[in-house]
C-alpha positions in Angstrom: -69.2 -132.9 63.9 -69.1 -136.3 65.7 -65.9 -137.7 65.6 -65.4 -136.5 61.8 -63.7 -134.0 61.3 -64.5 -129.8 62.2 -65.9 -128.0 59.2 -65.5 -124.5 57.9 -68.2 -122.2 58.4 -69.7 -119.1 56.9 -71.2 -116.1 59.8 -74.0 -114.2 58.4 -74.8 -111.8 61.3 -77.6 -110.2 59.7 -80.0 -112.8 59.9 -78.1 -114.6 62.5 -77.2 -117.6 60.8 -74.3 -120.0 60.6 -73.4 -121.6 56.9 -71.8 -125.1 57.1 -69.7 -126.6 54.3 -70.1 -130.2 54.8 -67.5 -132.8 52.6 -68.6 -136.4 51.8 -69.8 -138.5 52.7 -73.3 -137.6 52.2 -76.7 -139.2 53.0 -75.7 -139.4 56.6 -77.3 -138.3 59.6 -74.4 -135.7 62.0 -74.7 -134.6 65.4 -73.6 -130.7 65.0 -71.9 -129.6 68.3 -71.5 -125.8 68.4 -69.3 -124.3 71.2 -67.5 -121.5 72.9 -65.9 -120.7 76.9 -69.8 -120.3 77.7 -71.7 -122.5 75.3 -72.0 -125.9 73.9 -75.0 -127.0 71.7 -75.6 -130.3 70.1 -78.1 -130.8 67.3 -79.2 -133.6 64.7 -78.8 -132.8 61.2 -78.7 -134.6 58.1 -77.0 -133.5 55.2 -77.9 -134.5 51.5 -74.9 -135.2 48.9 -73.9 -132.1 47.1 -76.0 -129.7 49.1 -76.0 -126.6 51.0 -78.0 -126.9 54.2 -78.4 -124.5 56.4 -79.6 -124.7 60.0 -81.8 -121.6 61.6 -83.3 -122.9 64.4 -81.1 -125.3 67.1 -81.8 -126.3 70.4 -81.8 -126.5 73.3 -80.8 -122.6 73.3 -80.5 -120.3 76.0 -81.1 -116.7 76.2 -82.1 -115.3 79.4 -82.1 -116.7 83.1 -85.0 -115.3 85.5 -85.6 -116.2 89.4 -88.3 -115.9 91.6 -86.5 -114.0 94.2 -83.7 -111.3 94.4 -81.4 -115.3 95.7 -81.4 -118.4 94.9 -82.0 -120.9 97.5 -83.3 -124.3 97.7 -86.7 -124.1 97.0 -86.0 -120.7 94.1 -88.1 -121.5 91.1 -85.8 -120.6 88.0 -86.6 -120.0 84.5 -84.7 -120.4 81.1 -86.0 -118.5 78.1 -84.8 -119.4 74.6 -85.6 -122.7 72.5 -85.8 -125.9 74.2 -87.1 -127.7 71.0 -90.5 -129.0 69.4 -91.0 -131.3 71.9 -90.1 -133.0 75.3 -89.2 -136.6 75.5 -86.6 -136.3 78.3 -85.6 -132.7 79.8 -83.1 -132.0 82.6 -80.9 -129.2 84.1 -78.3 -129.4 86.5 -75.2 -127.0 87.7 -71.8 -127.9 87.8 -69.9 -126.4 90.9 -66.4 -125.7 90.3 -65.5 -128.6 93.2 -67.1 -131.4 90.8 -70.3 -131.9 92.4 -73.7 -130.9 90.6 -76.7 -129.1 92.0 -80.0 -130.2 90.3 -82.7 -128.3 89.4 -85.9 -130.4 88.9 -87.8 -129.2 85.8 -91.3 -128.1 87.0 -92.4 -127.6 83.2 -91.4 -127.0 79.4 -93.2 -124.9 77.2 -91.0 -124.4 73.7 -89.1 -121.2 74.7 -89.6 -121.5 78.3 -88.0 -124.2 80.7 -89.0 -124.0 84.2 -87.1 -125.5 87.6 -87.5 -126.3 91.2 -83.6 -125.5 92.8 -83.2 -128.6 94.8 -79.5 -127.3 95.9 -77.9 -124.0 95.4 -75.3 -124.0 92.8 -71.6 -123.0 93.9 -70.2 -120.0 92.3 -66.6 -118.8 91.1 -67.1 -114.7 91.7 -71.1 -115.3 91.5 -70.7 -117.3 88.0 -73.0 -120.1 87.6 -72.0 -123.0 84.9 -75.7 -124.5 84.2 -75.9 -127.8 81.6 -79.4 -128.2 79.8 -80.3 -131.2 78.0 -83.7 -131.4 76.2 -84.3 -135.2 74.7 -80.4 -136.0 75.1 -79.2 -132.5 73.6 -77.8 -130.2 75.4 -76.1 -126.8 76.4 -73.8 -125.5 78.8 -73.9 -122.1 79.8 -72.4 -119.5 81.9 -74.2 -116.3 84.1 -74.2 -114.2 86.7 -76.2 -115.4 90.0 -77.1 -113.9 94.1 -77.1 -117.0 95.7 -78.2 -117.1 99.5 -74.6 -116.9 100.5 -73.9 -114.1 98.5 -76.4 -113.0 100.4 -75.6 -113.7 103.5 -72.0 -112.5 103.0 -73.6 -108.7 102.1 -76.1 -108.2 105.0 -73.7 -109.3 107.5 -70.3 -108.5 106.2 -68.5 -111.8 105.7 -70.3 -112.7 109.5 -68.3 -109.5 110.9 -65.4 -111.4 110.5 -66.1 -114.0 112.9 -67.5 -116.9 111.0 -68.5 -118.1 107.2 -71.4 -118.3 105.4 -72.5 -121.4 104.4 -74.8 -122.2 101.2 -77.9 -122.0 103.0 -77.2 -118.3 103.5 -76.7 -118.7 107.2 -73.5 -117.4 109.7 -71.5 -120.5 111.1 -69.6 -118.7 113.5 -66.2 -119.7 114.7 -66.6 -121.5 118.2 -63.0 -121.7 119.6 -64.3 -117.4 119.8 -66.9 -118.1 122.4 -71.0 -118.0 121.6 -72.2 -115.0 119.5 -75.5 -114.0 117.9 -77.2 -111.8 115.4 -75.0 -113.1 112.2 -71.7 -113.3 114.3 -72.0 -109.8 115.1 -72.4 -109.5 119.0 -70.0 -111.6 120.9 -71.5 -112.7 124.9 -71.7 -113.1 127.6 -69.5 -109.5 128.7 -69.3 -106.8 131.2 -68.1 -103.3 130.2 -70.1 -101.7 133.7 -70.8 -101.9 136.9 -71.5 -99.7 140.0 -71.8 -100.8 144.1 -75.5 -99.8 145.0 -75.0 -99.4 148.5 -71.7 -97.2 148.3 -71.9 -95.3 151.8 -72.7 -98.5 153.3 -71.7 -102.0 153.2 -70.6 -102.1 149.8 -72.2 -105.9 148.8 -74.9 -104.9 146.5 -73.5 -105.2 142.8 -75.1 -104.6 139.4 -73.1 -105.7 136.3 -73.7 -104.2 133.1 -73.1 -105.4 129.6 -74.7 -108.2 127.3 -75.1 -111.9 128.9 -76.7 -113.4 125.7 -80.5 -113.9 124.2 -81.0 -116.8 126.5 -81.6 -117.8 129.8 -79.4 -116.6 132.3 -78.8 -120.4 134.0 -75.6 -121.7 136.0 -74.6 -118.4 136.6 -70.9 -117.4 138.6 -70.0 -114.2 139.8 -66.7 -113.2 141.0 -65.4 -109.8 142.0 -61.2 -109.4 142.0 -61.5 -113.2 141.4 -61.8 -113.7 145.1 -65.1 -112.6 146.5 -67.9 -114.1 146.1 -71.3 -112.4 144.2 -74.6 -114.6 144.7 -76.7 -114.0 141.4 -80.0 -113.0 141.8 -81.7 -114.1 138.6 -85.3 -112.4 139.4 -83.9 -109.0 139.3 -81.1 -109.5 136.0 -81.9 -109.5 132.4 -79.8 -110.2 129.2 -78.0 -106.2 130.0 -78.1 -106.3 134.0 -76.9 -108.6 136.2 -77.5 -108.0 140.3 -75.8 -109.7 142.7 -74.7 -109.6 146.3 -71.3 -110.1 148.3 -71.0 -112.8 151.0 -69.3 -110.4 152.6 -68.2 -106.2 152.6 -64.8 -105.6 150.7 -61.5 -105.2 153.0 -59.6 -104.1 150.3 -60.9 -101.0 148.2 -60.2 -99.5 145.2 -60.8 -100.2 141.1 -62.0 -104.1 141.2 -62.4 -106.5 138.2 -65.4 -109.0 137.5 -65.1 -112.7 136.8 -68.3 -114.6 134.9 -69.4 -117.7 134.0 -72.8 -118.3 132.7 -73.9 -121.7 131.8 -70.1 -122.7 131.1 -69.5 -118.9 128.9 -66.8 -117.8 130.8 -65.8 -113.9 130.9 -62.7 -112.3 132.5 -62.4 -108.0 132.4 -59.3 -107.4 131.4 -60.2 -103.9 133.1 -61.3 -102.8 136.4 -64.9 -102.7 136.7 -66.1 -101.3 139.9 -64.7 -99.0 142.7 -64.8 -99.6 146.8 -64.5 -96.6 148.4 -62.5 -96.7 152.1 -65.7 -95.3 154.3 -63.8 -95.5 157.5 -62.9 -92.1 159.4 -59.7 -90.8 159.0 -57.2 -91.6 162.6 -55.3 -88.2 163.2 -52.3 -87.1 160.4 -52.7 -89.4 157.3 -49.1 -88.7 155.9 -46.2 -88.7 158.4 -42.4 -89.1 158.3 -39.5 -88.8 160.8 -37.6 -85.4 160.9 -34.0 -85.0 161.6 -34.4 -84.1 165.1 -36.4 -87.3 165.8 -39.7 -85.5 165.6 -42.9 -86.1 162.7 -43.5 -83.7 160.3 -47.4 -83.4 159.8 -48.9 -83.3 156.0 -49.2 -79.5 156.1 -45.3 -79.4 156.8 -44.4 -81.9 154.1 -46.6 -79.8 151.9 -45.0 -76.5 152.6 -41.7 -78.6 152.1 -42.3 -80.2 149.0 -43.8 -77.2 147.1 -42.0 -74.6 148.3 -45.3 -73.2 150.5 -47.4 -73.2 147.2 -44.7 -71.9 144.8 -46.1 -68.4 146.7 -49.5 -68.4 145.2 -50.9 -70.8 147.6 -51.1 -71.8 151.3 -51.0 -75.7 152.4 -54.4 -77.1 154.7 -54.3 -79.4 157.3 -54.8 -82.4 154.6 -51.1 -81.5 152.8 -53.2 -79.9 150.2 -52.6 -76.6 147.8 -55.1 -74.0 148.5 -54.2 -71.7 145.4 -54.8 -68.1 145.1 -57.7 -66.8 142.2 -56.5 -68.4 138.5 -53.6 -70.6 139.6 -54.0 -74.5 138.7 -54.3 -76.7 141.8 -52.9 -79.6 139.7 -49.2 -78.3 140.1 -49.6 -76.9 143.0 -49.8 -73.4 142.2 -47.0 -73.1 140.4 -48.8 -72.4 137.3 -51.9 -69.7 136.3 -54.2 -69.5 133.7 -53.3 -67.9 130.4 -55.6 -65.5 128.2 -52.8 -65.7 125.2 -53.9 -68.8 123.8 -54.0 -69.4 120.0 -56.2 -72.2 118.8 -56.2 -72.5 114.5 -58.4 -76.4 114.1 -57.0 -77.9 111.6 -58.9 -78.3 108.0 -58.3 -82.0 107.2 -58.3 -84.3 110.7 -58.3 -83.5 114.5 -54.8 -82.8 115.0 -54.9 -81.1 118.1 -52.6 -77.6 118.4 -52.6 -75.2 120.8 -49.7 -72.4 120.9 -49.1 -69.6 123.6 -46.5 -66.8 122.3 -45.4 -68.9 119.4 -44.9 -72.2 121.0 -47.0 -75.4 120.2 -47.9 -78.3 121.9 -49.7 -81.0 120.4 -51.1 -84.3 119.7 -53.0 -86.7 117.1 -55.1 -89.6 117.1 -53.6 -92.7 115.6 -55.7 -95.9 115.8 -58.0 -97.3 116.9 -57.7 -100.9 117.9 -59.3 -103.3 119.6 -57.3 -105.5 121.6 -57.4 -109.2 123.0 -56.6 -111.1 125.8 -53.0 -111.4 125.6 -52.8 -107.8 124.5 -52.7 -108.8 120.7 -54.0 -105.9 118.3 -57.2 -108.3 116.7 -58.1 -105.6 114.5 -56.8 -102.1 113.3 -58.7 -98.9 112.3 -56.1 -96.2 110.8 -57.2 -92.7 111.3 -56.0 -90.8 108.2 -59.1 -89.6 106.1 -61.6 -87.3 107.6 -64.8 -85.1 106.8 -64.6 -81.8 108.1 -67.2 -79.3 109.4 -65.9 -76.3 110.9 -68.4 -73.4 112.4 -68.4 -70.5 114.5 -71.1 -70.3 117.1 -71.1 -67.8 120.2 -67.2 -67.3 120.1 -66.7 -71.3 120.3 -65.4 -73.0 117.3 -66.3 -76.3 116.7 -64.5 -79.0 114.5 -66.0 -82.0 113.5 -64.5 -84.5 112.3 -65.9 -87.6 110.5 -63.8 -90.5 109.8 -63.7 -92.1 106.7 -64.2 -95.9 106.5 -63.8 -97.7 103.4 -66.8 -100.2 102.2 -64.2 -102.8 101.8 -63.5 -102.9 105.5 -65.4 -105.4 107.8 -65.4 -102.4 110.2 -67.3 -100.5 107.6 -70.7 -100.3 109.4 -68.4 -98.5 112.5 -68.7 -94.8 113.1 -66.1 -92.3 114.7 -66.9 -88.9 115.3 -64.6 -85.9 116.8 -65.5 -83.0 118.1 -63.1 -80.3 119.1 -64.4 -76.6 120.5 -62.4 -74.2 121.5 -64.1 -71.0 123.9 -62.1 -67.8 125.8 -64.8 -68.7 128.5 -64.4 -70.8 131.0 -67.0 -73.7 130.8 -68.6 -76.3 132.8 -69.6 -79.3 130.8 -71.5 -82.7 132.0 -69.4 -86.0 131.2 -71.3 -89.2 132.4 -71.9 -88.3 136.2 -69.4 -86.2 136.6 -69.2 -81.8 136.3 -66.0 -80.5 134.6 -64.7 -77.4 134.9 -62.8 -75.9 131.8 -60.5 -73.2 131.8 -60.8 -70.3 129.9 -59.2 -70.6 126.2 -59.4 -73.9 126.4 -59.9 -76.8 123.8 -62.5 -79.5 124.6 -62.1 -82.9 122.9 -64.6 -85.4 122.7 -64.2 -88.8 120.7 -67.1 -91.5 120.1 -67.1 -94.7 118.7 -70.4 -96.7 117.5 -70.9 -99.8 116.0 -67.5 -101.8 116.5 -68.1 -105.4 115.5 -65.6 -107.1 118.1 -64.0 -110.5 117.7 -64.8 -112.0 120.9 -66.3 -111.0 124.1 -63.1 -111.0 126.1 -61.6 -107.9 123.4 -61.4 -104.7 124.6 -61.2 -101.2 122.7 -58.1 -98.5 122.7 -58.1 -95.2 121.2 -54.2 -94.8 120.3 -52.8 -91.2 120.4 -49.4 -89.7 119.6 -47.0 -86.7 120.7 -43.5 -85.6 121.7 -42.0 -85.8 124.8 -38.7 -84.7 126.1 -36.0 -87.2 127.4 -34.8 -84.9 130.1 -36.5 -81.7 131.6 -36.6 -79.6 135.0 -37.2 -76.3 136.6 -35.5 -74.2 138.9 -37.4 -72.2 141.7 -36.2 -70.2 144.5 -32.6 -72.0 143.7 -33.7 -75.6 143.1 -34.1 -77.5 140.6 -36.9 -79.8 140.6 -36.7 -82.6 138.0 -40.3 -82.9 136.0 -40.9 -86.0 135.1 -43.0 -86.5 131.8 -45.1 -89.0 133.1 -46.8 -90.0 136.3 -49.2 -92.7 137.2 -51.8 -93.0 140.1 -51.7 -95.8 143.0 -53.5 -98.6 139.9 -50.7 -98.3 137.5 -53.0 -95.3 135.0 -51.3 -92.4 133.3 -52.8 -89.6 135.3 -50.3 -86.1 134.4 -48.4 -85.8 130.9 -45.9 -83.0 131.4 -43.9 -81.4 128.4 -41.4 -78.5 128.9 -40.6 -76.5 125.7 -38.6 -72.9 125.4 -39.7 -72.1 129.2 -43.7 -73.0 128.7 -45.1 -76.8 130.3 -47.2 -78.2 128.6 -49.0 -80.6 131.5 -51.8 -83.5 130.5 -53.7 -85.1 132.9 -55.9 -87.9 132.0 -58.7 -88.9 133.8 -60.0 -92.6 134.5 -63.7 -92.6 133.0 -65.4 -92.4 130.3 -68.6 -93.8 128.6 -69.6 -97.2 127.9 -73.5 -97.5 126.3 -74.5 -94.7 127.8 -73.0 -95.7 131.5 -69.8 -94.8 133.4 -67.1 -96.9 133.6 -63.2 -97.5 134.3 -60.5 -96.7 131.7 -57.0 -97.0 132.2 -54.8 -94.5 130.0 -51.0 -96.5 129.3 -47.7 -95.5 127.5 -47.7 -98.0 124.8 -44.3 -97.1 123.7 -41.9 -94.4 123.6 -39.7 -94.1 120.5 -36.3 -91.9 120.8 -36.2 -89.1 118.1 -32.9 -87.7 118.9 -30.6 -86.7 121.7 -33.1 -84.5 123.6 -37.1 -86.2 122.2 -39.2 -89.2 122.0 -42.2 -90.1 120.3 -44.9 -91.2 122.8 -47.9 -93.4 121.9 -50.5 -93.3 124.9 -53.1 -95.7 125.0 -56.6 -94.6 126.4 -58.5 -97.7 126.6 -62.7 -99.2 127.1 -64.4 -101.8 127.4 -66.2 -104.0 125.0 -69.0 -101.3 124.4 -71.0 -100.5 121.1 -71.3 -96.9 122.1 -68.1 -95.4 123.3 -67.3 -92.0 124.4 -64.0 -90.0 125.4 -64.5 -86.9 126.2 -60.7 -84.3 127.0 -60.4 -80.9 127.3 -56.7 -78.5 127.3 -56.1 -75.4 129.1 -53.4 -72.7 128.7 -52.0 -71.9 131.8 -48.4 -69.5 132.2 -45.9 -68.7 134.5 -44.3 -66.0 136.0 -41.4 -64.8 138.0 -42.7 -62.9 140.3 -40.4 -63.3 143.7 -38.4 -60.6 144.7 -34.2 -61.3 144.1 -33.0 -63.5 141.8 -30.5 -65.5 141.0 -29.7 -64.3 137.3 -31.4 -61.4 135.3 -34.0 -63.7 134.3 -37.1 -62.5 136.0 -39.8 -64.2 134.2 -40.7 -67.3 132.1 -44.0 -69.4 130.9 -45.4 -72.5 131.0 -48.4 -74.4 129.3 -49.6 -77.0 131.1 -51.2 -79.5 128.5 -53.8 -82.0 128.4 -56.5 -84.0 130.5 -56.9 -87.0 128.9 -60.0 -88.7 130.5 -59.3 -92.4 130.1 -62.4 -93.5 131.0 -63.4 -91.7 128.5 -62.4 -88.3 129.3 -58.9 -86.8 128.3 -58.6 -83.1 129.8 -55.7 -81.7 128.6 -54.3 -78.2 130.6 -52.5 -76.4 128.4 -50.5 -73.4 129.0 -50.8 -73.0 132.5 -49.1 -69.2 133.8 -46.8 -69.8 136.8 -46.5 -65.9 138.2 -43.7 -67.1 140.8 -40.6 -65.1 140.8 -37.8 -67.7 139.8 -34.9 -67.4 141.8 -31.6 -69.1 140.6 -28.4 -69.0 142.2 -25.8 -67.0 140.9 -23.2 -69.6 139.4 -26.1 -71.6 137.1 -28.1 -71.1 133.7 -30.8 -68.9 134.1 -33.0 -71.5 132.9 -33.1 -75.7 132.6 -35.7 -77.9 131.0 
């Protein structure tokens, strides 16, 4: 009560009403201030001496808040309902933001229980509460609600701006520019190429088409470089915002995987991966592979084959080119040594695409990780864990397919991201269609196929890796015929990609080769498969992360298959009483999109080992 003193009161809540006890002095007119955390009211009274007055109607009062629309914005007509008094001399309302500033809220009109606003700012929340202050003919009320504003708004349809920007309070994305240029909320980073393919491949090799997403505007002050050294001229009447055409000053003298440099209207873009292939067109000049022999003379590639792999580990003959020919069911990819196995056993597993396959009681395997998309200095930007899955497992025609459905939380700015795996296992042999390519798969095989939609990237130079795990031994070989050959676990083509995984364990190989394509939107395109790390586990194994990794794409597909293959000692003699032994040969990873894993290949060789050693080494 004014500067007074505070009174006692009396709460009747059934007819809502407050009793005040009011000491002298009397015959005086008060200013009644009622208040809580949310509300404040202030009221004229006057009290007679020796009296009990009581007060049922006070104002201004507030009891309900409506808007015009599902946010408030500048412009939002809002409403108050309660009592704003018998009449209107002076009426205001205004919101205090939690930094000190106000947001007014020009009164439109006043009826007695219904006060009516034009939002000339919009208020700033603390967890979407509003702190409004009403004051009807210098009386007034504070009060505290619940409110969408236009940022809130903004902040729910486009996730926080994907993570690469803020909202601001008029509900729109101010995206961070030291990222590059984005549009669409934040959401689609640009200019970037994830594509690209030489038109005239059997020819000159000058005609390029670039694929990806150069931006909603026009293309102007456009660059093109190919391995950073050769010069594309852009032609800007056949490109759009997802192809760009252009054409070399001169043929390529160098071939192999390339890379694409852009700038666009000063947007520069760099791959981080290779982007198109040359292919060498020129005829081949008499014996491609040659070396010296002792005796002074050259040894042609069908020699060194027979050499090298012992004429086809038997099951085999060497051509002209140095290249195994191998007898009905052996696997070309070693050469022979190994055959295809019709003891597989494949059990998918019930809760996430942990991938097992076992041949006489002995497993390989692997499982996927992450998934991470990576920047320019090889940083991990973001991180999606793959440890919650939705499983749908059916029987259809003697193929069993898993599906597996990752589970994203809504809290995740990734949220609106799909991955999908699909795992079938057949005792056929199968030929399947992967971007442009036919793939043959073994019988009792397992066929993996991986796609991610929807990624929201943080800028356009960030690429995408799909992060897989399994166990490797430290030291491993084989003995044929009285040698040992040394297997290395890994081995990498002439451009620095995993290309052949190869795990010995209890006599069976397990051998993964991973190709160098997969699908980006739809289109073909390079990806590189690396050995992130490899961890020791004890004396004789190591953990192995493998990286398969793609380009900036919004549709992204992998797509590996495994095939059990076996071998056996089939060469007459011996050097111990061992006289036959298995292995798998594991997995083709495609990194371009396409992992094919052979598992338990069957080498039928007869292994000879000399009389003083083991019988076996791995």
């Amino acid at each position: 009560m004014d500067s007074y003193q505070s009174v006692s009161s009396i709460i009747d809540t059934q007819s809502m009403t407050i009793s005040y006890y009011i000491p002298a002095p009397p015959n005086q007119n008060y200013t009644l201030t009622i208040g809580n955390t949310y509300l404040q009211i202030q009221n004229p009274i006057t009290f007679n001496q020796g009296s009990h007055y009581k007060q049922s109607s006070i104002y201004p009062s507030l009891n309900y808040v409506y808007s015009g629309g599902s946010y408030w914005a500048p412009g939002s007509i809002i409403q108050f309902s309660g009592d704003f008094g018998p009449n209107n001399v002076t009426s205001s309302v205004e919101f205090n933001n939690p930094d000190g500033s106000k947001s007014i809220c020009t009164v439109v009109s006043w009826l007695t229980q219904v006060l009516t606003c034009k939002l000339e700012q919009t208020p700033i929340t603390e967890n979407r509460i509003a702190t409004a202050n009403i004051t009807i003919n210098g009386f007034w009320v504070v009060s505290k609600f619940v409110i969408v504003t236009v940022l809130d708004e903004c902040n729910q349809i486009t996730n926080h701006c994907s993570g690469n920007g803020v909202c601001n309070n008029q509900g729109i994305c101010d995206c961070y520019i030291n990222q590059r240029s984005y549009y669409n909320n934040c959401t689609k980073p640009y200019p970037f190429i994830n594509s690209g393919i030489v038109n005239d491949q059997n020819t000159t090799q000058r005609s390029i088409s670039l694929f990806g997403d150069f931006g909603p505007f026009t293309l102007a002050n456009v660059t093109i470089k190919i391995n950073h050294t050769m010069n594309c001229i852009f032609n800007q009447s056949e490109s759009t915002q997802f192809q760009m055409n252009c054409q070399l000053v001169s043929s390529p003298t160098t071939f192999g995987p390339a890379s694409a440099q852009l700038d666009l209207n000063g947007l520069t873009f760099d791959s981080t991966t290779y982007i198109i292939k040359f292919i060498d067109n020129s005829p081949p000049t008499g014996t491609t592979s040659t070396s010296t022999s002792t005796s002074g003379g050259t040894k042609t590639p069908k020699e060194i084959c027979e050499e090298t792999t012992q004429n086809c580990y038997g099951h085999g003959t060497c051509n002209v080119n140095g290249v195994c020919q191998c007898e009905d069911k052996y696997n070309p990819v070693d050469n022979c040594l190994t055959k295809f196995a019709d003891n597989t056993t494949f059990n998918p597993n019930t809760t996430s695409p942990t991938t097992k396959i076992e041949v006489d009681g002995v497993e390989f395997g692997f499982e996927i990780v992450a998934i991470q998309e990576i920047g320019l200095d090889n940083e991990i930007l973001k991180e999606l864990l793959t440890d919650s899955w939705i499983t749908n497992i059916t029987t259809t025609n003697s193929v069993i397919n898993a599906v597996y459905d990752l589970v994203i939380a809504n809290t995740s700015l990734l949220n609106t991201t799909s991955v999908t795996v699909n795992i079938s296992f057949s005792q056929q042999p199968r030929t399947v269609t992967f971007g442009n390519q036919q793939l043959s798969i073994g019988p009792n095989s397992i066929k993996l196929a991986v796609s991610i939609n929807g990624w929201h990237y943080y800028s356009n130079f960030a690429t995408l890796r799909l992060v897989m795990k399994t166990t490797v031994n430290n030291d491993q070989s084989i003995e044929y015929d009285c040698q040992e050959t040394k297997i290395d676990p890994f081995s990498y083509d002439n451009y620095g990609t995993l290309q052949y995984l190869r795990v010995l364990k209890d006599n069976i190989q397990f051998n993964g080769r991973f190709l160098d394509f997969a699908l980006a939107d739809g289109r073909t395109t390079y990806s590189q498969t690396l050995l992130i790390n490899q961890t020791t586990i004890d004396s004789d194994q190591s953990s192995a992360m493998i990286g398969i990794t793609l380009p900036q794409c919004q549709q992204c597909i992998l797509d590996p298959d495994f095939t059990p293959l076996l071998v056996v000692n089939d060469k007459s003699g011996s050097c111990s009483d061992d006289n036959k032994w298995k292995i798998i040969v594991g997995c083709v990873v495609g990194g371009l999109g396409l992992v094919a894993i052979a598992v338990g290949a069957v080498i039928p060789t007869t292994f000879m080992l000399c009389p003083d050693s083991q019988s076996r080494k791995y």
